[in-house]
PDB file as gemmi writes it, atoms N, CA and C in Angstrom:
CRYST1    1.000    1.000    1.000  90.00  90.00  90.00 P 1                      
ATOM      1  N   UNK A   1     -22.213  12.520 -40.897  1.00  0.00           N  
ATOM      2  CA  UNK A   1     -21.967  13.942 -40.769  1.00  0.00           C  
ATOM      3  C   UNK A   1     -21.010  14.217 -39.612  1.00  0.00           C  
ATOM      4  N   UNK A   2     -21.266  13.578 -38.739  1.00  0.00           N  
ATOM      5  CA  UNK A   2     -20.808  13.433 -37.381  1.00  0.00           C  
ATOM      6  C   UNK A   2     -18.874  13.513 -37.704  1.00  0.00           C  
ATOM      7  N   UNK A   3     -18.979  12.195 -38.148  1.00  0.00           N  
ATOM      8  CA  UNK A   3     -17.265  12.002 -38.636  1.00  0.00           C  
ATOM      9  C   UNK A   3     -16.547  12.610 -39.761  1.00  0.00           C  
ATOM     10  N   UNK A   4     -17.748  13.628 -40.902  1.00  0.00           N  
ATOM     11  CA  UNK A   4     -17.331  14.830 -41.324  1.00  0.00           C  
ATOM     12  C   UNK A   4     -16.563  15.800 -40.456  1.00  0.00           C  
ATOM     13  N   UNK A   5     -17.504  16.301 -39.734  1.00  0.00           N  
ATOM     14  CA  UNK A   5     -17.004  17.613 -38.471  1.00  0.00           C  
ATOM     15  C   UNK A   5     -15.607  17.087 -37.887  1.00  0.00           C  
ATOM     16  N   UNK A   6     -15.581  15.693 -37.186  1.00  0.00           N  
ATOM     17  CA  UNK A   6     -14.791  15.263 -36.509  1.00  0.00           C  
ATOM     18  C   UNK A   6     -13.244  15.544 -37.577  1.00  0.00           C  
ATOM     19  N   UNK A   7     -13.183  14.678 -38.694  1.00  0.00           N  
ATOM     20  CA  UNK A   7     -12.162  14.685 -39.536  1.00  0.00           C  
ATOM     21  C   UNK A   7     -11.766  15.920 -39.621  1.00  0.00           C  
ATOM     22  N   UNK A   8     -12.796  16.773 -39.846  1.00  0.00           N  
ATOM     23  CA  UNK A   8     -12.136  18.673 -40.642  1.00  0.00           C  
ATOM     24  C   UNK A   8     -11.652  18.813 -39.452  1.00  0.00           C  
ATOM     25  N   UNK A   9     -12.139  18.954 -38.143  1.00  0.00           N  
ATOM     26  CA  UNK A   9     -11.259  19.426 -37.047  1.00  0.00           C  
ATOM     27  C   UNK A   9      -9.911  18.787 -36.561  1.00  0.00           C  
ATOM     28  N   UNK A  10      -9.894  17.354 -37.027  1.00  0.00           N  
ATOM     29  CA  UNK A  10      -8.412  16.853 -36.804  1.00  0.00           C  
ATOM     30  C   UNK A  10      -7.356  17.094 -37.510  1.00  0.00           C  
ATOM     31  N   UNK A  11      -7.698  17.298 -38.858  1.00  0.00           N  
ATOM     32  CA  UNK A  11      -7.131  17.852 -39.715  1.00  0.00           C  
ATOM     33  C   UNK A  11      -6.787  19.511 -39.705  1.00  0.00           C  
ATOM     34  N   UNK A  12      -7.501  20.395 -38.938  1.00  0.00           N  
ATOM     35  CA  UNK A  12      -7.162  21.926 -38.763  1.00  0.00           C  
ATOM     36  C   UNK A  12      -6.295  21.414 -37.944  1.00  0.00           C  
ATOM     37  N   UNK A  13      -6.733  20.681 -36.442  1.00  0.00           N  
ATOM     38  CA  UNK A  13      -5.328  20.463 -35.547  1.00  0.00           C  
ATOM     39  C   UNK A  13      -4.185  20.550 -36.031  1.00  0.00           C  
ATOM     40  N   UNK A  14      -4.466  19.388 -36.702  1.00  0.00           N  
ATOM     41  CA  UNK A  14      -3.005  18.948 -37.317  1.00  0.00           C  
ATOM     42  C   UNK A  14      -2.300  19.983 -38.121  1.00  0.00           C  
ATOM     43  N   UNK A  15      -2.704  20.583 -38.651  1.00  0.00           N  
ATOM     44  CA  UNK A  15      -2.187  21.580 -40.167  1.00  0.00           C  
ATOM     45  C   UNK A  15      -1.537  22.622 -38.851  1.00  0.00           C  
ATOM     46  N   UNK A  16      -2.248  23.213 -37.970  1.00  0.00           N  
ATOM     47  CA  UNK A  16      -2.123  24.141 -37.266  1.00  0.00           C  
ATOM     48  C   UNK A  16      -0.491  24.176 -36.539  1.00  0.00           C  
ATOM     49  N   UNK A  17      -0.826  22.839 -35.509  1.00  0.00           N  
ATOM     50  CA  UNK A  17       0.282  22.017 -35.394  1.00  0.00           C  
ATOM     51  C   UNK A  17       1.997  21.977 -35.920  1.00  0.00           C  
ATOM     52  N   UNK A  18       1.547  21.553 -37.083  1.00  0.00           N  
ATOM     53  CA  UNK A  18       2.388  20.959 -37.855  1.00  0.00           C  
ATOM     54  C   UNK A  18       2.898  22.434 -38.522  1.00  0.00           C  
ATOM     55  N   UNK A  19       2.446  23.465 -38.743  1.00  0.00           N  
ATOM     56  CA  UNK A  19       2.958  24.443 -39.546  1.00  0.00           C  
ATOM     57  C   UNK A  19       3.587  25.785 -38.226  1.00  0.00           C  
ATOM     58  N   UNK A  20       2.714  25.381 -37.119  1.00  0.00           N  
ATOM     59  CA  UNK A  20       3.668  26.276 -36.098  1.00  0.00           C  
ATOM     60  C   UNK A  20       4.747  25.421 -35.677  1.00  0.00           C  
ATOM     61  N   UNK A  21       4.797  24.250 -34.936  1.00  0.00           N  
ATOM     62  CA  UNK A  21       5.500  24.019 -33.943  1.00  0.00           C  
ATOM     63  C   UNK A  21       6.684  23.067 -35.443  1.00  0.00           C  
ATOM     64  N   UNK A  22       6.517  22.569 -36.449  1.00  0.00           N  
ATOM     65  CA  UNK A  22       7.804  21.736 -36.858  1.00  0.00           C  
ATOM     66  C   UNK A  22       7.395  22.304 -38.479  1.00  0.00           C  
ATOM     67  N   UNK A  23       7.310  22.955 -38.533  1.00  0.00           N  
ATOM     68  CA  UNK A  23       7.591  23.544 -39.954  1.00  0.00           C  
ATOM     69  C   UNK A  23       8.591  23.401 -40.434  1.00  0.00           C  
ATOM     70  N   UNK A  24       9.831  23.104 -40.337  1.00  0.00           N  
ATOM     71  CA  UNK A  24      11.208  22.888 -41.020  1.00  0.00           C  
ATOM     72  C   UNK A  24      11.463  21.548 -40.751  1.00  0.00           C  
ATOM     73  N   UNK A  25      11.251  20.835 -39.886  1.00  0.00           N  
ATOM     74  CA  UNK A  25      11.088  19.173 -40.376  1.00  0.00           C  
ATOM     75  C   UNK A  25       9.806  18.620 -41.587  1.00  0.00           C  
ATOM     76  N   UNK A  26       8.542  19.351 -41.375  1.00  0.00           N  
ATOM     77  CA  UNK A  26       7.697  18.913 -42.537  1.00  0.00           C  
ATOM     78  C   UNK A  26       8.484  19.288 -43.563  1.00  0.00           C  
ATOM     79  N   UNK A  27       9.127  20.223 -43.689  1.00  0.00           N  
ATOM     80  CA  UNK A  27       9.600  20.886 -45.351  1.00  0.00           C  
ATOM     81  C   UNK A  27      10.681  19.426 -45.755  1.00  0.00           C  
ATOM     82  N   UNK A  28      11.222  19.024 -44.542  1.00  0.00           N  
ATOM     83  CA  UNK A  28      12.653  18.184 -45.229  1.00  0.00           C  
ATOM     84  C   UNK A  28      12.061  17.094 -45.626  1.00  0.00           C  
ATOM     85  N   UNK A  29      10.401  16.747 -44.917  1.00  0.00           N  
ATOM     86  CA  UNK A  29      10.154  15.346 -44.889  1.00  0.00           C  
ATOM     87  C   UNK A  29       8.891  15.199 -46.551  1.00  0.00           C  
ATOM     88  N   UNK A  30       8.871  16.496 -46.752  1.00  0.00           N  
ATOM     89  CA  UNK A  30       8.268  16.315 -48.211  1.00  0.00           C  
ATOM     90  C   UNK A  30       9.002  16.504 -49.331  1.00  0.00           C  
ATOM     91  N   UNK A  31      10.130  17.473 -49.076  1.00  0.00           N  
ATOM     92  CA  UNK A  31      11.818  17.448 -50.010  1.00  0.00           C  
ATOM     93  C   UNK A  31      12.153  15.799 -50.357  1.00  0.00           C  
ATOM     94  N   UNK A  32      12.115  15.315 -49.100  1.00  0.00           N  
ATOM     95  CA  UNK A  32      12.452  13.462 -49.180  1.00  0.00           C  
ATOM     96  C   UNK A  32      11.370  12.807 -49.780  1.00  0.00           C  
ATOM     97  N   UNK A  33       9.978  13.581 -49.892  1.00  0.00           N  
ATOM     98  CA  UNK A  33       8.973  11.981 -49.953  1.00  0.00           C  
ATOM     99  C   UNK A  33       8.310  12.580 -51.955  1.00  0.00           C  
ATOM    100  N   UNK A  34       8.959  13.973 -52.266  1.00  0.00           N  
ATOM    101  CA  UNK A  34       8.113  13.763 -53.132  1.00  0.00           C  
ATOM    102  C   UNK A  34       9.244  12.693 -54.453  1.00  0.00           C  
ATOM    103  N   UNK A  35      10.068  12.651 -54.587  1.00  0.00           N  
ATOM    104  CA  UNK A  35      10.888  11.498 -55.408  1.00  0.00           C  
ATOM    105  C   UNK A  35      10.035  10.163 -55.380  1.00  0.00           C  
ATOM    106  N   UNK A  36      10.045   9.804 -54.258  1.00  0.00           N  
ATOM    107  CA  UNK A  36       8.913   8.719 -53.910  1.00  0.00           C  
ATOM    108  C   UNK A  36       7.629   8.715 -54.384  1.00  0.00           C  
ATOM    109  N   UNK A  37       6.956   9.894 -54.443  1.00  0.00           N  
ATOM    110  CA  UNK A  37       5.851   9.686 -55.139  1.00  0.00           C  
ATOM    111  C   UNK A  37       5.414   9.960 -56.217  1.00  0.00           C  
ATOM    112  N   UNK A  38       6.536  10.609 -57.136  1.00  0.00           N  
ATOM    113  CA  UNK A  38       6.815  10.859 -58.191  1.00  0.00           C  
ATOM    114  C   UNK A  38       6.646   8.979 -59.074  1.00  0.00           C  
ATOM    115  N   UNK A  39       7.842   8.517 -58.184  1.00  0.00           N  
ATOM    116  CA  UNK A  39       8.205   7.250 -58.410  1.00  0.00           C  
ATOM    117  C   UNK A  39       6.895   6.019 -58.864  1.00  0.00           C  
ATOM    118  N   UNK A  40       6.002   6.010 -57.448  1.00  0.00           N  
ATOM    119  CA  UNK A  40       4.858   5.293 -57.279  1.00  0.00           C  
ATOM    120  C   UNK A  40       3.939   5.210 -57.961  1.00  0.00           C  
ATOM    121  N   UNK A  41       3.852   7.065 -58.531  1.00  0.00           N  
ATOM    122  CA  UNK A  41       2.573   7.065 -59.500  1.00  0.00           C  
ATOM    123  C   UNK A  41       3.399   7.122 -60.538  1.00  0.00           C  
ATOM    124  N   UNK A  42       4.363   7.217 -61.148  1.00  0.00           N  
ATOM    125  CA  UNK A  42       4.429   6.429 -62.269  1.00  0.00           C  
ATOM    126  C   UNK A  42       4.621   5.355 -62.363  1.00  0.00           C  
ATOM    127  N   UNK A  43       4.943   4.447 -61.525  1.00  0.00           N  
ATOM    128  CA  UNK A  43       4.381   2.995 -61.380  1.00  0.00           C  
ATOM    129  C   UNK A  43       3.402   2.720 -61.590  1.00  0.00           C  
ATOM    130  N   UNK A  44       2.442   3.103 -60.526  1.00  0.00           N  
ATOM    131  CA  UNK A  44       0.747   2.834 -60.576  1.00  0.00           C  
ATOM    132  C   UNK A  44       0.291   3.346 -62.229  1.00  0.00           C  
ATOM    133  N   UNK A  45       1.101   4.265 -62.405  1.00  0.00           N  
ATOM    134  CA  UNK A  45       0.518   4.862 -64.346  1.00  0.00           C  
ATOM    135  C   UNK A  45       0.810   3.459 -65.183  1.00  0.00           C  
ATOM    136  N   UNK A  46       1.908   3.156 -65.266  1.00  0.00           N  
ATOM    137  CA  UNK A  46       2.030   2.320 -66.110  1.00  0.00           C  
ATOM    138  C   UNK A  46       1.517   1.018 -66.060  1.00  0.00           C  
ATOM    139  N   UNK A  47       1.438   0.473 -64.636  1.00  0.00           N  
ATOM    140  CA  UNK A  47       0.743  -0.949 -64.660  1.00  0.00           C  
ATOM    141  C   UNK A  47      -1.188  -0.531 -64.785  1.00  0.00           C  
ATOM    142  N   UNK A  48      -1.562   0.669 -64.900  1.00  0.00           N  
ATOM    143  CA  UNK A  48      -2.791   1.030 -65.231  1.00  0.00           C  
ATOM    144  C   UNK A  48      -2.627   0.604 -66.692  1.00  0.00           C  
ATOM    145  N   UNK A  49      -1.464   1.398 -67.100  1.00  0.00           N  
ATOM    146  CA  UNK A  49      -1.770   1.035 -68.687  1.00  0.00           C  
ATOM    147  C   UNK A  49      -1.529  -0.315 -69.450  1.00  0.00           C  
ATOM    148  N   UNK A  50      -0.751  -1.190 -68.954  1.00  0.00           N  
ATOM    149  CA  UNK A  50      -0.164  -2.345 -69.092  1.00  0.00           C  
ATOM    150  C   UNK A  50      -1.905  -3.074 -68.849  1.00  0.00           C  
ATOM    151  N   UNK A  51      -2.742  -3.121 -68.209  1.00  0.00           N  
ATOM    152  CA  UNK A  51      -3.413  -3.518 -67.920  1.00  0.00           C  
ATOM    153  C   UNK A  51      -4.680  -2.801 -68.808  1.00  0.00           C  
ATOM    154  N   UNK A  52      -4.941  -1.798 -69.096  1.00  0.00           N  
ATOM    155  CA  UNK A  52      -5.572  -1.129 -69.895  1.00  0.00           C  
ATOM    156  C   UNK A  52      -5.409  -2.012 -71.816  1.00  0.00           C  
ATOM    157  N   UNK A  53      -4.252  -2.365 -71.599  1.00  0.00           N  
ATOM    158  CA  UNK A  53      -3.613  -2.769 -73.265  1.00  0.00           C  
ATOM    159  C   UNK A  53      -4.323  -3.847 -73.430  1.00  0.00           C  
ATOM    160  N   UNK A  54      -3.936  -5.110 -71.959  1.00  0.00           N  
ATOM    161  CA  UNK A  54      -4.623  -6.475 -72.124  1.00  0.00           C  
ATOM    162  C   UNK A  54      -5.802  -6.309 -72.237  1.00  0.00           C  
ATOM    163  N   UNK A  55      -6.641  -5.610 -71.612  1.00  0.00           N  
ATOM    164  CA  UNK A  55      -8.130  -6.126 -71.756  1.00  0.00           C  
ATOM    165  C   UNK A  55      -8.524  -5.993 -73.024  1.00  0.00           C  
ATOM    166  N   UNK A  56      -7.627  -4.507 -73.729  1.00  0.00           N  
ATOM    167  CA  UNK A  56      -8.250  -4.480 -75.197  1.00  0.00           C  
ATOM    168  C   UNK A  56      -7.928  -5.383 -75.804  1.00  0.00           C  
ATOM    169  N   UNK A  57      -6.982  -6.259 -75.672  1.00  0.00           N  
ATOM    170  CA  UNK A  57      -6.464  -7.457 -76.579  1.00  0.00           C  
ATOM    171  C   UNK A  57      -7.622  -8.219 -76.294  1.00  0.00           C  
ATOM    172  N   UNK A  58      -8.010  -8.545 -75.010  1.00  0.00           N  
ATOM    173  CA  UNK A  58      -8.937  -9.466 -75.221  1.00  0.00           C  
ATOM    174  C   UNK A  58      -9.869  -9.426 -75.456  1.00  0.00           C  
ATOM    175  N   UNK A  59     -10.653  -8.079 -74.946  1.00  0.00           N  
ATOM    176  CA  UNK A  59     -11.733  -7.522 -76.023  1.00  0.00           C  
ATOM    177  C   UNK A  59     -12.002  -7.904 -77.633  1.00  0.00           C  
ATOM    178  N   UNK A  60     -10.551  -7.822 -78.063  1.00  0.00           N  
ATOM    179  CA  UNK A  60     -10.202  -7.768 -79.792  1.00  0.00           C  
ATOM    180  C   UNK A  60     -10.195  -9.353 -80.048  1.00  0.00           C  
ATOM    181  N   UNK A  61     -10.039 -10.494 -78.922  1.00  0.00           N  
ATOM    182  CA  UNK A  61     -10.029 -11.771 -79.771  1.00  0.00           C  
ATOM    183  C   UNK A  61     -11.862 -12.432 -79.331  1.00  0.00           C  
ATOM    184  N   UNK A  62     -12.567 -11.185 -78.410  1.00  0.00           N  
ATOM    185  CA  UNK A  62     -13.634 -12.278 -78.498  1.00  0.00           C  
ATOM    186  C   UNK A  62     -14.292 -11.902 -79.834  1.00  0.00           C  
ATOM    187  N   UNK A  63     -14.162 -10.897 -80.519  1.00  0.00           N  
ATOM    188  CA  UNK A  63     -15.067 -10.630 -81.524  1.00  0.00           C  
ATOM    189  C   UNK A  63     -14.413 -11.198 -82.671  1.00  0.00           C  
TER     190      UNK A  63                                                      
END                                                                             
């Protein structure tokens, strides 16, 4: 519980922080990062599914 409380309050810091004092560097630095994560999770999508395909194959030759 302890490191509940702790986290939510580092996290208000931070938000607080981050949206008074550099608000126009966060904006450029998520302009830059969402391509990237656009990128990643459709990576991570497809080797989910690539991996999703095999097991059914092998599912399909034990029976």
């Amino acid at each position: 519980m302890l490191a509940l409380v702790i986290g939510l309050l580092f996290t208000a810091t931070a938000a607080y922080v981050g949206m008074n004092y550099c608000l126009p560097e966060m904006i450029t630095f998520i302009k830059g990062a969402f391509p990237l994560m656009f990128f990643f999770g459709g990576l991570i999508a497809v080797i989910a599914g690539i991996t999703s395909l095999k097991e059914e194959s092998e599912e399909d030759k034990k029976e």
